[in-house]
Every structure is written in C-alpha cells, then in structure tokens.
C-alpha positions in Angstrom: -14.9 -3.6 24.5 -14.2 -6.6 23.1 -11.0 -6.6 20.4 -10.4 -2.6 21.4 -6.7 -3.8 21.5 -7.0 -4.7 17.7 -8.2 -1.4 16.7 -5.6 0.5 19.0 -2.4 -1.5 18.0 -3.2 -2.0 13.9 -5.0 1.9 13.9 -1.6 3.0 15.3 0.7 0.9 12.9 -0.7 1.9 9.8 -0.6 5.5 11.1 3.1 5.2 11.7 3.3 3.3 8.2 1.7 6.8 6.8 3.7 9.5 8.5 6.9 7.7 7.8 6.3 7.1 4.3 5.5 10.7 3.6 8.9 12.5 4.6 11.1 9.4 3.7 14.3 10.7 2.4 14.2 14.2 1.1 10.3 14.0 0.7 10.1 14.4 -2.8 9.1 12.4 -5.9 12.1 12.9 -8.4 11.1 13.8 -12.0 11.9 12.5 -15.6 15.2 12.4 -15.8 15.5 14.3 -19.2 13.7 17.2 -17.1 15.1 17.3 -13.9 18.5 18.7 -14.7 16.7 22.4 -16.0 15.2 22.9 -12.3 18.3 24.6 -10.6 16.8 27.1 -8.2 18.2 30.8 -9.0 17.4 33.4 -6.1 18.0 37.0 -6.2 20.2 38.1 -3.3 19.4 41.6 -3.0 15.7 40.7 -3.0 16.3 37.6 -0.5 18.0 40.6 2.0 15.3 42.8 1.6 12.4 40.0 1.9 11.9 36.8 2.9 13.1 34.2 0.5 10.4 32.2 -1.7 11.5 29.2 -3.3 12.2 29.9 -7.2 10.0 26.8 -7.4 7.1 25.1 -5.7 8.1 22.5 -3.0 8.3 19.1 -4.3 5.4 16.5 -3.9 5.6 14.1 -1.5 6.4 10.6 -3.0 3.1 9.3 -1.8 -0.3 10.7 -3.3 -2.6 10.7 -0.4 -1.8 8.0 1.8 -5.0 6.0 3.0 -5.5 5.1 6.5 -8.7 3.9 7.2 -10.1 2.5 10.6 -13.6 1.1 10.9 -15.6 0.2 13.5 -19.5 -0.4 11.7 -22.4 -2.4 13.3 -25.6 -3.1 11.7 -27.8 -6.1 10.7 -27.1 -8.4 7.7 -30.0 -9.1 5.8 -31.2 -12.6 5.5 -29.6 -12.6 1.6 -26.0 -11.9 3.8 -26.9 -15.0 6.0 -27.5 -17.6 3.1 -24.2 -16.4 1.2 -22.0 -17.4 4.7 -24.1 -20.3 4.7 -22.7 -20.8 1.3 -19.4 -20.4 2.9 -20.1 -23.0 5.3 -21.1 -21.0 7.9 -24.3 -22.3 9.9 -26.1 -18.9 10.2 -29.9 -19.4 11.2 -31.4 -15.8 11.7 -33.5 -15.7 15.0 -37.4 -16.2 14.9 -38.9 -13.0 14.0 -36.0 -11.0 13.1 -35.1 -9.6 10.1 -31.2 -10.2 9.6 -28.1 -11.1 11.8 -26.6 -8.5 14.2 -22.9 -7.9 13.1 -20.2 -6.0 14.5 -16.9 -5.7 12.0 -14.0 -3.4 13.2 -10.4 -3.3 11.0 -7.9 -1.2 10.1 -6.7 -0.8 6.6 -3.8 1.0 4.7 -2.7 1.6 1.1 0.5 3.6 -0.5 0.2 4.9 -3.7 3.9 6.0 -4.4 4.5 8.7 -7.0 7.2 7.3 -8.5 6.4 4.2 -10.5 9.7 2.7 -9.7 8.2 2.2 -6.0 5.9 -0.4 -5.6 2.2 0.1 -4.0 1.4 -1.6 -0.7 -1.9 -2.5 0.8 -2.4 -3.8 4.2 -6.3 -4.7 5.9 -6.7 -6.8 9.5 -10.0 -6.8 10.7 -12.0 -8.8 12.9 -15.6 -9.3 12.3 -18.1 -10.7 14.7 -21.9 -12.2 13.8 -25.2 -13.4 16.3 -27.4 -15.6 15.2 -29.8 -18.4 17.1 -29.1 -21.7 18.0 -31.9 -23.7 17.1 -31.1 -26.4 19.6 -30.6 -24.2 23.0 -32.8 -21.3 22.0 -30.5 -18.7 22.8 -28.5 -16.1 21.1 -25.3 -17.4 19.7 -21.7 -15.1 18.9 -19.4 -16.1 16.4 -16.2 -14.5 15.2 -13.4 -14.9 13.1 -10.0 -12.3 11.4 -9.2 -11.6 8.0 -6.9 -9.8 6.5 -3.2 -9.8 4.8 -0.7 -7.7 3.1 0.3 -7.6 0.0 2.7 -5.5 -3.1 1.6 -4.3 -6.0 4.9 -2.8 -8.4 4.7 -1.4 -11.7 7.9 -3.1 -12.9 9.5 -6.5 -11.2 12.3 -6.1 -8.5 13.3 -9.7 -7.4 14.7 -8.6 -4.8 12.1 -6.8 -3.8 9.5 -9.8 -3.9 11.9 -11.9 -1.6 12.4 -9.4 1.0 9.0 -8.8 1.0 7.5 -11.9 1.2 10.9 -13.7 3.7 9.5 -10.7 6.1 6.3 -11.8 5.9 6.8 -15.6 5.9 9.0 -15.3 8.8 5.9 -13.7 10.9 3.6 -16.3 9.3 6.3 -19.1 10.7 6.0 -18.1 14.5 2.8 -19.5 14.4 2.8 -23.1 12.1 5.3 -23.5 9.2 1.7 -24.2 6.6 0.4 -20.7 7.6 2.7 -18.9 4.7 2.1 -21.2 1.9 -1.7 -21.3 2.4 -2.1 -17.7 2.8 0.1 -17.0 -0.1 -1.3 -19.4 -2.1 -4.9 -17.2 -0.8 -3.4 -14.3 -1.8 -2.1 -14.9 -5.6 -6.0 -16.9 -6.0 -7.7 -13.9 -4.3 -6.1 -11.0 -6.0 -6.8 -11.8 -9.4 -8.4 -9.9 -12.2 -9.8 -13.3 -13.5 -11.7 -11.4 -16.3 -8.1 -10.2 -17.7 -7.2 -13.7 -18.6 -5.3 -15.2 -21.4 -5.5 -18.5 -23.1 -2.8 -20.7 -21.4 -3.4 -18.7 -17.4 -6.3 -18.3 -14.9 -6.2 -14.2 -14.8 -3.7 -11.2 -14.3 -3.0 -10.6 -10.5 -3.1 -7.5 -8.7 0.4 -7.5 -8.0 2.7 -10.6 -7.1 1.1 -11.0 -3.6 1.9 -11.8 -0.1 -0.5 -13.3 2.5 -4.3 -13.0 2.7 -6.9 -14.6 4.7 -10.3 -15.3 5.9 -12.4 -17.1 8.4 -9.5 -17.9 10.8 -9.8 -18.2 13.9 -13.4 -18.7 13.7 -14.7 -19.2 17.1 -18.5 -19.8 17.9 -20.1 -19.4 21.4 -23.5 -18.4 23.4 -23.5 -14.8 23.6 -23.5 -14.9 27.0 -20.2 -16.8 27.0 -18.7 -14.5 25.0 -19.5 -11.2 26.8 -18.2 -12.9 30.2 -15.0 -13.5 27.7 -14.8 -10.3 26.2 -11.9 -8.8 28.3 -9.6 -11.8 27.8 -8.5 -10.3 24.2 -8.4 -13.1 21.0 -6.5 -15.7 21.7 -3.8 -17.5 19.6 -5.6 -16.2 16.1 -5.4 -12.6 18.0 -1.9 -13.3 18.4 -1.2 -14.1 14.9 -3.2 -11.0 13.3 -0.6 -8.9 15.7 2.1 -10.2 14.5 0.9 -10.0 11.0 0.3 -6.7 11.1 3.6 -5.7 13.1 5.6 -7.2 10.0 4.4 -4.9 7.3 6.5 -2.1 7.7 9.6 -4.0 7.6 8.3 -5.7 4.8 7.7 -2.7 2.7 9.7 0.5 3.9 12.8 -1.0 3.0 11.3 -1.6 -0.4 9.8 2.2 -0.6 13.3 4.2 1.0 15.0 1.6 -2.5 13.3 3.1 -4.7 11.5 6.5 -4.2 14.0 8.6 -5.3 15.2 6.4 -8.4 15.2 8.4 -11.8 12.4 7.5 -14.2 11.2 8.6 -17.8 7.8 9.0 -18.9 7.3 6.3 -20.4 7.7 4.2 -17.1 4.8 6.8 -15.8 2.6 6.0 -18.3 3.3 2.1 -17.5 2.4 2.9 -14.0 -0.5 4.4 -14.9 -1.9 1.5 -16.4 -1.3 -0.8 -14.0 -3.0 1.0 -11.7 -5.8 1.2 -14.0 -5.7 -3.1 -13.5 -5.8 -1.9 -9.1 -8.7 0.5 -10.4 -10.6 -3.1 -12.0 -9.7 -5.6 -9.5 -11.3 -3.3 -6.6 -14.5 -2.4 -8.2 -15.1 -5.8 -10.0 -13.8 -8.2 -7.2 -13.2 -6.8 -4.2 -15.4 -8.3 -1.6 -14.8 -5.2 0.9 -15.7 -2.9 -1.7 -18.4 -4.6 -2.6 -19.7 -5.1 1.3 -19.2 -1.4 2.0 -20.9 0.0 -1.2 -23.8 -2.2 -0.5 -23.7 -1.3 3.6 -26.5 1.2 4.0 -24.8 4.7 5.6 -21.7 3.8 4.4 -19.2 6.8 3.6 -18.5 6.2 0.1 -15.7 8.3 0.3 -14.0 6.3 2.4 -14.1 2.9 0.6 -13.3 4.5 -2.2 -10.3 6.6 -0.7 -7.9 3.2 -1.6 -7.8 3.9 -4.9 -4.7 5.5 -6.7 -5.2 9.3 -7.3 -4.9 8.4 -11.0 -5.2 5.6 -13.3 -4.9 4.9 -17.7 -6.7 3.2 -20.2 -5.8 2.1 -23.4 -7.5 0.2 -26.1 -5.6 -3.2 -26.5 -2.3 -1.6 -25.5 0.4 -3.6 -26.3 2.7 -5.4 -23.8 6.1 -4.4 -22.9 8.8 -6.9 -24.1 9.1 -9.9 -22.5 13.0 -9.8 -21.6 11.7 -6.0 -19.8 11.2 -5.1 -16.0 7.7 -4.5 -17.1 7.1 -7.8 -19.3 9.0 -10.3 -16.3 6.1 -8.4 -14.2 3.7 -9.2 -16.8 4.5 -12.8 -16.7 4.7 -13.0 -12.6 1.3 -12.4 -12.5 -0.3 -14.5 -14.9 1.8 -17.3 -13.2 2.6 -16.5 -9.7 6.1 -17.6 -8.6 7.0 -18.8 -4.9 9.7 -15.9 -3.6 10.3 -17.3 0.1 
C-alpha cells in the first residue's frame, strides 16, 4: 500500500518518543519543594523480615500524564461542502458525475507530551499524508491527488531561551537538508497557525499556542490519473516523502533533551497553577481552531476519544486573571507569544 512506509517509520518514532519519555531519569514528577522534604520513607525492619516490603509511600507518577500516540489510517468520502472549501484553498476538486462526494484516504501519525511538571515544556508532533480522487473534466477519468502536512512544535509554561534555540536549530537544521527557505516558511506557518487569535490584545494579532516550530500543509502536492498512481504506488513519496522523514526523525532530539533539563527541576504551586492555565489556552486553541479537530469531530464514525486524547489531563480557568510580571519566566513567555521571536 501506498505510503505504508510513512505509517511504519513515524508510528514507530513517536512510540519510541512515548516509552522514553515515561521512565526518563528516576521516572518521577518531583513535588513542591516546600513539601518534598517531609516524604522520607520509614520502613519497619522487623515487619520487612517477616513480609515483603511495601513502600511507606505510593510510587511516584510518571512525569508525563498519559502520553498520546495516535496513528490513523481513515478512508471515506468528503462531501461536496469538503470539495468547495479545497477549492477555496485552491485546489481544483470537481466531484465525479453522479457521485456524492470525493473519495479520500488520510493516514498520519500524531504525538503529544503533557509533562507533569510545569517546568517541562509540552510537545506536539503530527505527519500525515492525505490523498483525494476526484474527475477530470477534460480526460473523463478518475484523477488522484496527494499532498503531507504536518510539523512539530513546543508549548512551555515558562520561557527557557535556551530551550527555544535548541529546539528550533534541531529542527531548522532538518528543514535545511532540503532548501535553506523551508525553515523560515514553515516557522513563519507555525507562529500564524498556532494562534488563539480570539485572545488578542490591542497592539498584537493573538496569543500563540506556544513559541512554535515548523508546520505545514499542501506540500508536496502531486496530482495524477488514478491509474498512474496505482502503477506508482510501490515507488514510496518522493523528495516531499523524504523531507516528512526527516522531519519527523528530528523531533526527539529536538525535545528530549529539553524534557531530561527539566523534569525533575523543583517547582512551587504557584508555577502549577500557571501551568494550569496555560494549558487551559492548549484546551481553546484545539477546540476553537484546530482544523484536525475540527475534521475528526465532524468525520462520521470517528472515535471521539481519540481526537480528543491530545488534550492535557487537566486544565484552569480564571476570570480575567492577571498576568505575571513582565521581567518573569512567565511574563517573557507572555510576551513571546503575542510577538513571536526568530530563535534559529
């Protein structure tokens, strides 16, 4: 099958990404620093000689709350409403005499941490490859046409600049092996996708997700009779297939670096209940703007479960909290995402 090689590689990557996340360093989230010097373990050794020993406490959590690896592989038909809005894209979709919508045939892999600790950023990774038929008017025949999207990006609670230039060098370095304007367009997609535009203040555009990293769409689109492209199906993707590899193969050294920095790192709870707010801003962005979401929820059969399953396990709300101060890890994060800076 066509692409199998992109489900295989990306399904096993993010996989990896999961399992090494989980057990990274002593596999547990450290807690508020005012309370973790009262949990000292204290075992009676008589009782440990006559039984087997339980742990005075419960085992730590793991420094990631549910870590989501999804991979889908979903056909169906898009309605004729799904052809006009690619049109709109400036795709030339023409839906074939007598049918009712447009074959499709999607297939990606996605992955999101949400680390405990708010010191430790949140990472989100999607590659996908999605695939359409539709008529050609002029040669009456079926017609194939497919194209990748995808990206990676970082979502912290509090700003880390060295964080945002490890993370984004990594990334530009991948984008670089295949044309030195792939990085800045994609970034540039990325801070302009990501964006909570209905969170914005005079003076910016919106609050971003995060402070970004490399997101795209429509690349590599690549149109053909359908015949054509089942006689090419076994030659894999081509050049764009190349670059979605390599994409995807940069992500864990973008971020686990990033993760092993800071999992363990003491915080109070006051930095938790920061964290918890800006993941109530993840929480908006994926139910307001999302376009996955938003294609999965309206997907008939979909497992709502499972496009939900990216959010963070929990989330706050306040009315018209206040801002951290400016000259604050918080506030300099604050003020990277109302005006995206360039980190590589």
């Amino acid at each position: 099958m066509r692409h199998a090689r992109l489900v295989g590689a990306f399904a096993r990557r993010a996989a990896v990404a999961a399992a090494v996340a989980v057990p990274i360093t002593a596999a547990c989230e450290p807690e508020p620093a005012q309370l973790r010097a009262t949990q000292a373990p204290v075992l009676c050794a008589s009782a440990a000689a006559a039984a087997p020993a339980k742990p005075a406490f419960p085992p730590p959590a793991p420094p990631v709350g549910a870590p989501d690896v999804n991979v889908s592989i979903v056909r169906g038909v898009l309605p004729a409403a799904a052809a006009r809005q690619m049109r709109a894209r400036g795709k030339d979709m023409t839906v074939r005499p007598g049918a009712d919508g447009l074959p499709f045939y999607a297939v990606g892999v996605s992955l999101v941490l949400h680390p405990r600790n708010p010191k430790a950023p949140t990472a989100h990774a999607n590659f996908r490859m999605f695939e359409v038929r539709d008529w050609d008017p002029v040669e009456g025949c079926e017609r194939a046409r497919w194209w990748y999207g995808g990206g990676s990006d970082l979502t912290p609670s509090f700003l880390d600049e060295d964080d945002a230039r490890h993370f984004h060098s990594t990334l530009k370095a991948a984008c670089d092996k295949h044309g030195s304007e792939l990085y800045p367009e994609f970034k540039r997609w990325c801070d302009e996708y990501f964006n909570n535009t209905h969170r914005a203040l005079p003076g910016d555009d919106g609050e971003r997700r995060g402070i970004g990293g490399i997101f795209y769409d429509d690349f590599g689109d690549t149109v053909m009779s359908a015949k054509e492209a089942e006689e090419r199906s076994e030659e894999g993707g081509g050049k764009a297939f190349d670059f979605v590899c390599d994409a995807g193969r940069a992500f864990l050294p973008a971020y686990i670096p990033v993760l092993v920095r800071h999992v363990d790192e003491p915080f109070t709870e006051e930095d938790k209940r920061w964290q918890q707010l800006r993941r109530g801003r993840y929480v908006e962005f994926n139910l307001v703007h999302d376009r996955g979401t938003k294609f999965g929820l309206h997907t008939p059969g979909s497992r709502i479960e499972s496009i939900l399953v990216s959010l963070p396990e929990t989330a706050r709300w306040e009315y018209q909290a206040e801002d951290p101060p400016k000259d604050s890890a918080a506030g300099r994060l604050l003020e990277a995402l109302r005006r995206p800076r360039e980190w590589a």
